[in-house]
N, C-alpha and C positions, 0 to 999 in steps of 0.2 A: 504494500500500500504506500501510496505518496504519502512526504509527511505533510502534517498539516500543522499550521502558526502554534508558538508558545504561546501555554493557556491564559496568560496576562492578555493577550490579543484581542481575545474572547469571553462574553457575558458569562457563557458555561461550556467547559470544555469537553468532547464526548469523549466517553466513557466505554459505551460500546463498538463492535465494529461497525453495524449497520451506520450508526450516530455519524465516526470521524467518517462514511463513505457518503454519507449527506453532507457534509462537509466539504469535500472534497467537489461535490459537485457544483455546491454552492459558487464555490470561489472559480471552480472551474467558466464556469458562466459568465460570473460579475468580468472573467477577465476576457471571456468572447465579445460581450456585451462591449466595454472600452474598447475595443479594436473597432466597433462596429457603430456606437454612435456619440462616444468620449463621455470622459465624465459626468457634465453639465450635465447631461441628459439622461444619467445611469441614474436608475431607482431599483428598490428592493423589490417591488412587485413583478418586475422585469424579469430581476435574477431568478424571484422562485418561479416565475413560470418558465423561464428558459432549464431550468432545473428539473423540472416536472417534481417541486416540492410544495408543501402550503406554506404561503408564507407566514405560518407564524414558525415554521422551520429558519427561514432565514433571522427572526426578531428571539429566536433562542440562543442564535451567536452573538450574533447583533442589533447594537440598538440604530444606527444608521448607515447609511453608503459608505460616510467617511473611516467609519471601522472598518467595512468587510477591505473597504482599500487596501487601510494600512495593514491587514489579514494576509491580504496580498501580496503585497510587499514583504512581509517577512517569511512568507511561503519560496517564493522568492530567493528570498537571503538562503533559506533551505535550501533549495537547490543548487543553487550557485556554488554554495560550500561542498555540496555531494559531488560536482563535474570536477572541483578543483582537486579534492579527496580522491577521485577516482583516478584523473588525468596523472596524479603525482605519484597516484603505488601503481600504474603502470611503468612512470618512467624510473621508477626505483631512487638509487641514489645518486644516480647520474645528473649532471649539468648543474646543481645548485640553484643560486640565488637566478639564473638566466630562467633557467626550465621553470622556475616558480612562477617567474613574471608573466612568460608566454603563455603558460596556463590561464592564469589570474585575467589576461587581457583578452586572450583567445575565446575562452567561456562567456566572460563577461560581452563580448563579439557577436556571438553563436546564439546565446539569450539576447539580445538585441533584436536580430534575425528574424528567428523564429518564435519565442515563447510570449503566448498572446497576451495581450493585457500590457508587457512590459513596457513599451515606449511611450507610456502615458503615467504608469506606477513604478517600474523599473526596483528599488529598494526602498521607496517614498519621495526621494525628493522632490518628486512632482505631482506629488497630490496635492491637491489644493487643499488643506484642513487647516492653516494658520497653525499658529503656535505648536511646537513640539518639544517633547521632554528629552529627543538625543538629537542629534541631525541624525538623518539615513550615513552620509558617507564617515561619519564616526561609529557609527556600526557597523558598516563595512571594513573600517581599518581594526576595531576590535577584533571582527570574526577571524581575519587576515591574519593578525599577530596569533591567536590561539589555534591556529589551523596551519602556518609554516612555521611556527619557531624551533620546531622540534625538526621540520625538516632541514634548516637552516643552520639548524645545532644552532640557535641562539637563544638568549633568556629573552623572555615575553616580558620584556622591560617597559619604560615611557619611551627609553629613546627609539627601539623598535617599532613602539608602536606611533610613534612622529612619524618615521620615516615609512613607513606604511600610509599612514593618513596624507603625508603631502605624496605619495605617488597616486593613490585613489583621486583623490581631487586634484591633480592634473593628467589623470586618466578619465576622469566624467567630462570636466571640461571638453577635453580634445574629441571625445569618443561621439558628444553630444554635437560639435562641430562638424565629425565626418559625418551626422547623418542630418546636419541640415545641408551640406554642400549634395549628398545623392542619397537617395533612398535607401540600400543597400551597406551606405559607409561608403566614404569615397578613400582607396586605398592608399593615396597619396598621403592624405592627411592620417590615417592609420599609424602607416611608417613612421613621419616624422614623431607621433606619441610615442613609438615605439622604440624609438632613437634617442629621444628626451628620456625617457626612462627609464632606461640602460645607460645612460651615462647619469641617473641622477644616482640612481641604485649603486652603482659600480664605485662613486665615491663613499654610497652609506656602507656600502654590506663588505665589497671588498676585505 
């Protein structure tokens, strides 16, 4: 089963299988649904019907759109950390701090791509919900630090987790630019991210 959001995310977190597999549908929807008519326009009644749930199914997670979002988003961050987890005990312990990055960029690429809902929720920072208690992209250099450090052989220190945080945030910046120049990502501006942060890295990690 996919995973679904930390239960902070959620009014009440399921319990059973059937529970997390409405679940799952739930958010699976909410994130068809953004690709198909954006935010503004996403309602719960929408999601349970595209769900084939009753919506007091969806007002049992949550109490509005802007949760099941941010639901999303950390669903999201779920995954993201499983490709990078996955990508890295293939490549064993070969390439180091390079292989980490390629990974961490290449995924973060691939969910761009293809994983619906994303280019409007992506790990939040484009929900519209005002006020938030972490930014998304410091929870991306959180998860980052506690998911390579070990591969890096380094301690999941502040200064690790700096130099994590300033490569994410000028990896959204840049990544957010290739896809307003093409649809796809425009590969030009890819590289030169990918070039900035291989020489940002190469001074941190070296």
């Amino acid at each position: 089963m996919r995973p679904v959001p930390h239960a902070t995310s959620l009014r009440r977190a399921p319990v059973q299988r059937r529970s997390a597999e409405r679940l799952t549908r739930i958010l699976d929807a909410c994130a068809d649904l953004l690709d198909e008519v954006g935010y503004d326009a996403l309602s719960t009644r929408a999601v349970a019907q595209r769900a084939s749930v009753p919506i007091g199914s969806v007002y049992r997670f949550f109490g509005n759109k802007r949760q099941m979002a941010d639901a999303l988003a950390q669903r999201n961050l779920e995954r993201y950390s499983e490709r990078i987890t996955q990508r890295l005990r293939q490549a064993g312990e070969e390439g180091g701090w390079r292989t980490a990055m390629d990974a961490v960029l290449d995924e973060y690429l691939e969910m761009k791509r293809t994983a619906p809902g994303f280019s409007l929720v992506d790990f939040g920072n484009q929900i519209p919900v005002g006020s938030r208690h972490a930014e998304p992209n410091h929870r991306v250099a959180d998860r980052l630090t506690e998911l390579l450090s070990g591969y890096l052989d380094r301690e999941p220190d502040e200064d690790l987790r700096r130099v994590f945080l300033v490569a994410v945030e000028t990896a959204d910046t840049l990544v957010h630019l290739a896809f307003r120049v093409a649809p796809e990502g425009d590969e030009r501006v890819i590289q030169e991210a990918r070039e900035m942060l291989r020489a940002y890295l190469a001074r941190a990690l070296d």
